[in-house]
N, C-alpha and C positions, 0 to 999 in steps of 0.2 A: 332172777336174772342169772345165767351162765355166763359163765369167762373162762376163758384158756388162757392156763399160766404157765410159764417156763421158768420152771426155779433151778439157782443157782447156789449151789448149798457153801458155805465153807467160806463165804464172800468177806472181807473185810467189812466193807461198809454193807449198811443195810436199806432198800427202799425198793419202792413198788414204783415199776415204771410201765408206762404204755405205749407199747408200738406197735395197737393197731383195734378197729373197732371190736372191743370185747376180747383183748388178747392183750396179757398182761405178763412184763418179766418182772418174777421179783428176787433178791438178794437178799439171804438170810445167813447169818456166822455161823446160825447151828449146823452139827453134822447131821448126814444124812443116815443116823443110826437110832434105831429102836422110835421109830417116829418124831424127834426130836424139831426136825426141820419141817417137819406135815405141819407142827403145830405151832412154829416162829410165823411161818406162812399164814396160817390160819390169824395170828392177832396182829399179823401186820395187815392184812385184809381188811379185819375188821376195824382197824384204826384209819384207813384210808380210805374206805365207805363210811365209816362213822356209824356202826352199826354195833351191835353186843356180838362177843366171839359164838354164843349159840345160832346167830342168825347166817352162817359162814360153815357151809356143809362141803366136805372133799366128797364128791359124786364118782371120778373114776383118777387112775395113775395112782395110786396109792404108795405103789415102788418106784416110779418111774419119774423123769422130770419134767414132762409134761404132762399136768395135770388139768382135771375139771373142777371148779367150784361151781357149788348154787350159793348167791348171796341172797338173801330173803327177808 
């Protein structure tokens, strides 16, 4: 499955929210330097699918804030 995330880097609080089908914001503290915040995203995903962080692929946006995942 594909989802479009719009991350929010540098957030106090943290959490995965949804507003809208298969279009996800989420809120991570980390910065958005040396992929840091790629990979908060990354295991806040997998803990709100309930999945292992290998099965939670960044497919595109790698620099940018709107990004694609594949959860698999």
């Amino acid at each position: 499955m594909k989802i479009s995330v719009s991350v929010k880097p540098n957030s106090k609080a943290e959490k995965v929210e949804l507003l809208a089908e298969n279009h996800y914001q989420v809120r991570v503290n980390a910065p958005p330097v040396e992929g840091k915040a790629n990979e908060r995203v990354i295991e806040l995903l997998a803990e709100h699918f309930k999945v292992p962080k290998s099965r939670v692929q960044l497919c595109s946006g790698g620099k940018s804030k709107k990004k694609v995942f594949e959860i698999g």
